[in-house]
C-alpha positions as a Markdown table, in Angstrom:
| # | Residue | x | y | z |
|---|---|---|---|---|
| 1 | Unk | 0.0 | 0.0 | 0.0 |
| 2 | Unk | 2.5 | 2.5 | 1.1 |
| 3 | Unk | 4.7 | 1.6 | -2.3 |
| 4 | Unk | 1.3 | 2.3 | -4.1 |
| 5 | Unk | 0.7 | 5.7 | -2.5 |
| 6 | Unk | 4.5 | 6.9 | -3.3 |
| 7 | Unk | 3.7 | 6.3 | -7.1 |
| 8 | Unk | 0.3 | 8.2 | -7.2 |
| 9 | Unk | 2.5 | 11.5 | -4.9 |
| 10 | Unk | 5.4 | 10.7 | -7.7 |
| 11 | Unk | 3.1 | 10.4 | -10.4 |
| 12 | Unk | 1.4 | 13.7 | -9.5 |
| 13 | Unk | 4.6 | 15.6 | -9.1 |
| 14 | Unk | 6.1 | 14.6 | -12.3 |
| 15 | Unk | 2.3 | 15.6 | -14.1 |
| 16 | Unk | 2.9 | 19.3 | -11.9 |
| 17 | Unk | 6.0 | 20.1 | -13.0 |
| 18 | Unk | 6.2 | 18.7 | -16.3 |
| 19 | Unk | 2.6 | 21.1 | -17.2 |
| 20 | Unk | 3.3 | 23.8 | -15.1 |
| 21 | Unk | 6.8 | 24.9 | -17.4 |
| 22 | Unk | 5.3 | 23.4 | -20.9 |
| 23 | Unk | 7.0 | 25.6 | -23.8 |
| 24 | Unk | 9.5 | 27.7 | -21.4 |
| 25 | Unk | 12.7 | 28.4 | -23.1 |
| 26 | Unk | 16.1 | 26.7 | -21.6 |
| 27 | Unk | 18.7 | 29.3 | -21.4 |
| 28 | Unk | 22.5 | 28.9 | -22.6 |
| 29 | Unk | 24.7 | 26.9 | -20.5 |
| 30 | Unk | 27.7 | 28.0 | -20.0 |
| 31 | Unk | 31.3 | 26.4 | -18.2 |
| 32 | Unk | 29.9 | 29.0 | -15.3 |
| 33 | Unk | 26.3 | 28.6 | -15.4 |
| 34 | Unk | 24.7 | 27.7 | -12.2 |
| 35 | Unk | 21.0 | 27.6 | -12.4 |
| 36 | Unk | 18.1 | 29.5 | -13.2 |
| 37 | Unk | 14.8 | 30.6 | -12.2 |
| 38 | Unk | 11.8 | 31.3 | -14.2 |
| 39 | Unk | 7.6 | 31.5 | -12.5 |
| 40 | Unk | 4.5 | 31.0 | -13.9 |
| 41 | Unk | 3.7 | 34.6 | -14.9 |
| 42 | Unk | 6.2 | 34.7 | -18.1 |
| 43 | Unk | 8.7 | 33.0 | -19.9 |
| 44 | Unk | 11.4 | 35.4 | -18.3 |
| 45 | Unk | 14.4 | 33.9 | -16.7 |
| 46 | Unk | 17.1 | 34.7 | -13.8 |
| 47 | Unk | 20.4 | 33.3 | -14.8 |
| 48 | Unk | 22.6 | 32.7 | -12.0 |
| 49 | Unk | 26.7 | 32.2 | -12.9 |
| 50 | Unk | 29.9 | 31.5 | -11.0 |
| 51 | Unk | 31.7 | 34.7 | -10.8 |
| 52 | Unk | 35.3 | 33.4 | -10.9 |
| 53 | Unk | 38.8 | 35.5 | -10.6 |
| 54 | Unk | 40.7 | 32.2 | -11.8 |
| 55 | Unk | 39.9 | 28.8 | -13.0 |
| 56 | Unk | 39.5 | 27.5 | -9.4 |
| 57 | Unk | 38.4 | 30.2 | -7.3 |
| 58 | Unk | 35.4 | 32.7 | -6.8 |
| 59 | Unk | 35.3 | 36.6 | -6.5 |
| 60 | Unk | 35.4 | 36.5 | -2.7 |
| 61 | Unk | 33.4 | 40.1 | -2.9 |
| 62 | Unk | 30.4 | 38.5 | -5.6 |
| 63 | Unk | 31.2 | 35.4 | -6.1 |
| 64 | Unk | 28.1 | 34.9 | -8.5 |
| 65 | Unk | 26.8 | 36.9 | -11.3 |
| 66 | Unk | 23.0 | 37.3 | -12.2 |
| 67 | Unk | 21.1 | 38.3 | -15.0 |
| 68 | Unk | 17.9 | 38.3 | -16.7 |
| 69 | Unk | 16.9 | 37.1 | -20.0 |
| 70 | Unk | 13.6 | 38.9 | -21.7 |
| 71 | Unk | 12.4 | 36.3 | -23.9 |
| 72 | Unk | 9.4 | 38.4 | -24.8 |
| 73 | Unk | 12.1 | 40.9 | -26.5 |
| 74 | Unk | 14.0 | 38.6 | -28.3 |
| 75 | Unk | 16.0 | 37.5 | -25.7 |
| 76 | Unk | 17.6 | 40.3 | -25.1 |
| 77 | Unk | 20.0 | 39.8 | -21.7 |
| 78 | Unk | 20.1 | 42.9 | -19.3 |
| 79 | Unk | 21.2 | 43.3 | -15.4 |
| 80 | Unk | 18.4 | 42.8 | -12.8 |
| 81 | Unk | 16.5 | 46.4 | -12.3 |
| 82 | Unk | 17.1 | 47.7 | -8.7 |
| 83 | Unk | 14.1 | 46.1 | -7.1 |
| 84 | Unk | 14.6 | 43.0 | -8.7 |
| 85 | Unk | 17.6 | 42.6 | -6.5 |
| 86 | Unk | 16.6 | 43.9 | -3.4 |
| 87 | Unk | 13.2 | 42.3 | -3.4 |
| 88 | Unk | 12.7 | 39.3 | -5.3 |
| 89 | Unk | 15.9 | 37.8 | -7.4 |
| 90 | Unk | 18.9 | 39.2 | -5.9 |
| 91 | Unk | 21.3 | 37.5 | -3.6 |
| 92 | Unk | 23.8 | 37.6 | -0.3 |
| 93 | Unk | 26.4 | 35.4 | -0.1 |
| 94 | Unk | 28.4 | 34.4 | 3.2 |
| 95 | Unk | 32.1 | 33.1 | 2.9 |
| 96 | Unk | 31.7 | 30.0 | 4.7 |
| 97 | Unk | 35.3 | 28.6 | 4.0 |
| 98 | Unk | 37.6 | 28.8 | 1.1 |
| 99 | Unk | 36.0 | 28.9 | -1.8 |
| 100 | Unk | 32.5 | 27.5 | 0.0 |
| 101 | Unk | 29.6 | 30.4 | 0.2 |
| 102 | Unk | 26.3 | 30.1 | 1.8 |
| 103 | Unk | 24.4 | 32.0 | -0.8 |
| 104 | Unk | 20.7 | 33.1 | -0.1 |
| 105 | Unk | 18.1 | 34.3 | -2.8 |
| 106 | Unk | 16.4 | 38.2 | -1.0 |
| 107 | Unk | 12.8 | 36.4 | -2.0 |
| 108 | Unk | 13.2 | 33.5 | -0.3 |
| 109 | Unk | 16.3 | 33.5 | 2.3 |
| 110 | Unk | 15.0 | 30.8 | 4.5 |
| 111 | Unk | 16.3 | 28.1 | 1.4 |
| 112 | Unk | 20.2 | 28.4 | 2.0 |
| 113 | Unk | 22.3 | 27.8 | -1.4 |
| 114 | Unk | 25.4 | 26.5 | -0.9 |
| 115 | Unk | 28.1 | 27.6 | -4.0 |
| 116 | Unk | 31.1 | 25.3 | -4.6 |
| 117 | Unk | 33.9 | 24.4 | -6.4 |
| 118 | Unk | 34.1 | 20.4 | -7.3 |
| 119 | Unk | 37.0 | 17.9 | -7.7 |
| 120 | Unk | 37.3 | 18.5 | -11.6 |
| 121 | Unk | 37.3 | 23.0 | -11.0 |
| 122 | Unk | 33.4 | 23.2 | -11.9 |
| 123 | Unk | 31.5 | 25.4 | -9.9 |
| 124 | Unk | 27.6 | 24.3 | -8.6 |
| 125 | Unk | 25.3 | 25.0 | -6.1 |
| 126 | Unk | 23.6 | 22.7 | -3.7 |
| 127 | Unk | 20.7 | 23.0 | -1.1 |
| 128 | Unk | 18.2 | 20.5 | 0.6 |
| 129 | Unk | 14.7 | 20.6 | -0.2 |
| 130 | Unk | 12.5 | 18.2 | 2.3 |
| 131 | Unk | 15.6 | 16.5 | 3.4 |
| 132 | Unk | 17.2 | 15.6 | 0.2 |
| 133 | Unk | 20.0 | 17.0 | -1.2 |
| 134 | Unk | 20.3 | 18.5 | -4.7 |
| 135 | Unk | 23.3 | 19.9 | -7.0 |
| 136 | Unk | 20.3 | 22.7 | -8.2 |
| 137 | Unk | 20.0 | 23.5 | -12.0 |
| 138 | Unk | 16.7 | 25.6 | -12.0 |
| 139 | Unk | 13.8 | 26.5 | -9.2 |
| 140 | Unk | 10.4 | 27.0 | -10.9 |
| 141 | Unk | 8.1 | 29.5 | -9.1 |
| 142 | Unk | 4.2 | 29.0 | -9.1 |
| 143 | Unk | 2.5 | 32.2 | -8.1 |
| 144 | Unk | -0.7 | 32.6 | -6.5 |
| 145 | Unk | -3.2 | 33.7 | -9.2 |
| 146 | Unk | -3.9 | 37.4 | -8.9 |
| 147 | Unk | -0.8 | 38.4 | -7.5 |
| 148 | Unk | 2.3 | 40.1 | -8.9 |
| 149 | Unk | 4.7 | 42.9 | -8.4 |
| 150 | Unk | 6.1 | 43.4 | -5.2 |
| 151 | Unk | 3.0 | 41.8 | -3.7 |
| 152 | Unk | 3.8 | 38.6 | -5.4 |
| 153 | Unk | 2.6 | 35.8 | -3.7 |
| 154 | Unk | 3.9 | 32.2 | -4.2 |
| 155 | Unk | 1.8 | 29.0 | -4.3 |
| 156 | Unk | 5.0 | 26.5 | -4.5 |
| 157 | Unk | 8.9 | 26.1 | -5.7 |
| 158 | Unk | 10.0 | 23.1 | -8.0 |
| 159 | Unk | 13.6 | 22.5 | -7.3 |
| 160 | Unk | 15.4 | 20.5 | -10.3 |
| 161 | Unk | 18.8 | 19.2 | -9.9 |
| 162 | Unk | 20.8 | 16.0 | -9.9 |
| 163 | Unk | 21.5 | 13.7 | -6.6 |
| 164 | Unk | 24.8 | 12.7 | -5.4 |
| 165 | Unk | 24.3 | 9.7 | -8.0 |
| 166 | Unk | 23.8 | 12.0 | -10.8 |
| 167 | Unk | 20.0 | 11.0 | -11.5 |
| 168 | Unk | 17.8 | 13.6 | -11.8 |
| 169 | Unk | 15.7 | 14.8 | -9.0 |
| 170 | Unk | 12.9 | 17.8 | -8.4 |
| 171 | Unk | 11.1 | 18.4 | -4.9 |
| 172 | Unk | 8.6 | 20.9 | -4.6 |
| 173 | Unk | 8.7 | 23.5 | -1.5 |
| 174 | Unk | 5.6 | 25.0 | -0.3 |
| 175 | Unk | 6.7 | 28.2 | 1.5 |
């Protein structure tokens, strides 16, 4: 029974996230791409990149880069506007050891990020959503219908990633 009630959740998660992003673009990846973010209200994505001063280490200051991508012009790629990254796609970072930030998104700063550096000089960024760990390649925001602007209300957060394995993994977070 139990194994039977973990295929229906399964089964409706896949069926959620694969409907809720149908026909969103995938941005450029690049050796210092990180993840992304995109939401329900546009095609619009927040590209998030290693900021590097060398092959193997960050820009202790910024050690990421972000930027958006206007699909709806063309794709034309411009910086964050000033409210963007105070209140919604921004991002502080903490220096937790050499080369190892805690990294926090303004929107949503109780989901810690975590940016490294791994064995082969690739940067990535891992968190745990619902106790599971995940290198993170893009968080998909649902927002409440009705809402926008700076009172923007979210309904859930699809984290996709890969496990320590490699397999591909999403979990959703309900703020």
């Amino acid at each position: 029974m139990k194994n039977l009630i973990n295929s229906i959740y399964l089964l409706f998660c896949t069926a959620i996230s694969s409907f809720a992003q149908e026909g969103y673009p995938t941005p450029a990846i690049n050796p210092k791409f990180l993840f992304y973010i995109q939401h329900s209200e546009g095609h619009n994505t927040y590209v998030y990149e290693a900021n590097m001063i060398d092959k193997l280490n960050f820009d202790n200051k910024n050690p990421i880069k972000n930027y958006r991508i206007l699909y709806d012009k063309n794709g034309e790629i411009r910086p964050l506007t000033g409210i963007q990254q105070k209140f919604a796609y921004g991002i502080k970072s903490k220096e937790l050891e050499n080369n190892t930030f805690e990294i926090k998104i303004v929107s949503y700063a109780n989901q810690p990020l975590y940016l490294k550096i791994d064995k082969t000089g690739k940067p990535y960024v891992e968190t745990v959503v619902n106790g599971h760990k995940l290198n993170l390649q893009r968080i998909f925001i649902k927002q409440k219908e009705g809402t926008s602007g700076l009172g923007t209300q979210v309904e859930y957060l699809l984290f996709y990633g890969t496990d320590h394995y490699g397999k591909k993994v999403h979990e959703k977070l309900i703020p």
